[in-house]
C-alpha positions, 0 to 999 in steps of 0.5 A: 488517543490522537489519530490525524487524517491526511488526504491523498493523491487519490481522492478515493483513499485516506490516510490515517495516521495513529501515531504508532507504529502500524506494519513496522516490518512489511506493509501489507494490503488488503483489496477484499474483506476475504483477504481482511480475515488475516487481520482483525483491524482490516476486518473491522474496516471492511464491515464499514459500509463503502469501504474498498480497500485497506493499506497498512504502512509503517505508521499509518492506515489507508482506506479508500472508499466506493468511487460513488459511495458514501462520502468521507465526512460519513466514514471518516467518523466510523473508521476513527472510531474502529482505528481508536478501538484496534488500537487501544485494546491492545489486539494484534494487528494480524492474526496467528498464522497470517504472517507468512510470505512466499518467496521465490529463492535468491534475486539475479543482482539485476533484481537486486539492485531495482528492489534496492532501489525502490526500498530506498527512492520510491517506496518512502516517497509514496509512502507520504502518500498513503500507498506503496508500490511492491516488484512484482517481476522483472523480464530479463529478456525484454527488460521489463520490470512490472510494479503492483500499486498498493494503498493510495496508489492503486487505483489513482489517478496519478499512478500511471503518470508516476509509473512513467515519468518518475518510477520509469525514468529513475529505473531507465538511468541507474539500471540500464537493463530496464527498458519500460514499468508496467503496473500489474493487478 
């Protein structure tokens, strides 16, 4: 098994990619090692010293590391080495029982139409970054729309200025109703 790396924006994160599909159906992050137990990968991941967060896309593993921890040509080798055993042992990527997601009923079509639009313009385009960006809420009153940054994307240091000048901008002129993005943690 062949597993590329890729830097990302955020030279705290890595992106690795196994060549085989990761998180086909749903990315899914994990920011602590207790969020890491609903997965045996991300659990492994997190035992690796400076690990800080893990990211699964559709076809790849981000991991990102303490800001003054060690450096990535120390744990680049430990998380090959995890990824490499996940994937050839044929374990599952979650464990039973981990899979459910919460949903908050039927979107307004102004909800809609912004998580349509981040499916198809933003979330591909950050996904090459490593990361991904989830809706959070929309505030129809004051038409604020709040987006959490997962992966690569959380904690970068291009994030704001991908919230406003792209994410923003985009949302402002195909959904009028929008007036500003506010990331959320």
């Amino acid at each position: 098994m062949f597993i590329q790396t890729q830097p990302t924006p955020n030279p705290n994160t890595v992106k690795f990619l196994p060549g085989r599909e990761v998180s086909p159906d749903q990315p899914r992050d994990f920011a602590d090692i207790d969020a890491a137990t609903a997965s045996p990968l991300a659990e492994a991941l997190f035992e690796i010293e400076g690990v800080t967060g893990v990211f699964f896309g559709e076809d790849y593993v981000s991991v990102s590391r303490q800001d003054h921890g060690p450096d990535w040509s120390g744990l680049k080798p430990a998380i090959l080495g995890v990824v490499m055993d996940h994937f050839t042992s044929g374990q599952t990527l979650m464990r039973a029982g981990s899979e459910a997601e919460t949903s908050s009923g039927p979107d307004s079509e102004v909800v809609a139409e912004i998580k349509q639009l981040l499916d198809t313009r933003v979330r591909p385009a950050v996904a090459q970054d490593g990361g991904d960006i989830q809706f959070d809420r929309f505030d129809e009153t004051d038409g604020a729309l709040y987006l959490r940054m997962r992966g690569a994307c959380a904690g970068c240091p291009s994030s704001a200025a991908t919230l406003k000048s792209g994410i923003e901008t985009m949302m402002r002129h195909y959904v009028p109703e929008v007036t500003r993005v506010e990331q959320t943690l």
